[in-house]
Every structure is written in structure tokens, then in C-alpha cells.
C-alpha positions in Angstrom: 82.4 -191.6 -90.3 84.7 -188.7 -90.8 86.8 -187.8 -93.6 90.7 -189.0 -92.9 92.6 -185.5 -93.4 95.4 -185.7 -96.1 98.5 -183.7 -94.7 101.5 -182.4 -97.3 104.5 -182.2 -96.0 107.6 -180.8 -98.0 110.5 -183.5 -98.7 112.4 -181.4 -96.2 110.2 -182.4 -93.4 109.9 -185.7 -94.5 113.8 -185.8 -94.4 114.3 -184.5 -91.2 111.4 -187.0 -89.4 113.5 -190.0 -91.0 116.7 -188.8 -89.7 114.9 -187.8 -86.1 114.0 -191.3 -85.9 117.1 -192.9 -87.1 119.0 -191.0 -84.0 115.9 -191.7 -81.7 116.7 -195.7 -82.4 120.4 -195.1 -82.1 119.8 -193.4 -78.6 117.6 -196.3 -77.3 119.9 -199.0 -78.5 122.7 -197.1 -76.8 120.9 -197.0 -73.9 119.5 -200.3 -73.6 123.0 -201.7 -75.0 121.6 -204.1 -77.5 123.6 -205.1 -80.3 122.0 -204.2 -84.0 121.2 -208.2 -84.5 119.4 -208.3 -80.9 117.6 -205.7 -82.2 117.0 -207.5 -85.5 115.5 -210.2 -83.8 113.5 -208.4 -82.1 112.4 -206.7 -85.2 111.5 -209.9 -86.8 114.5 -208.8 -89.5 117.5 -211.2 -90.7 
């Protein structure tokens, strides 16, 4: 079996992925116009 490849990325980069997908959710709730405890639900959070 292969070796599973460790990548580094700075705190920066990490940073910027969480944000992307923060606005990435915002932009599908938008366009699906689901409220945030619709979305919950679906989530399987209270």
C-alpha cells in the first residue's frame, strides 16, 4: 500500500480555505434560500 503524503500548509492558507468555505456555504444557502436552522437540521446540529 502506498505511503499517505503529509502536506504543510502555512496558517495563511489554512486561513483563507476556512474562510473560502465559510462564503461557499453562505452562497449555497443564499441560493437555495434555506434558513441557518434548515440547514442545521440537515446538518444533524441543534
Amino acid at each position: 500500500m502506498p505511503k499517505s503524503i503529509t502536506h504543510t500548509y502555512s496558517r495563511y492558507s489554512r486561513d483563507a480555505l476556512a474562510l473560502l468555505g465559510v462564503l461557499v456555504q453562505k452562497s449555497v444557502r443564499k441560493e437555495r434560500k434555506l434558513i441557518t436552522q434548515e440547514v442545521a437540521d440537515r446538518a444533524g446540529i441543534s
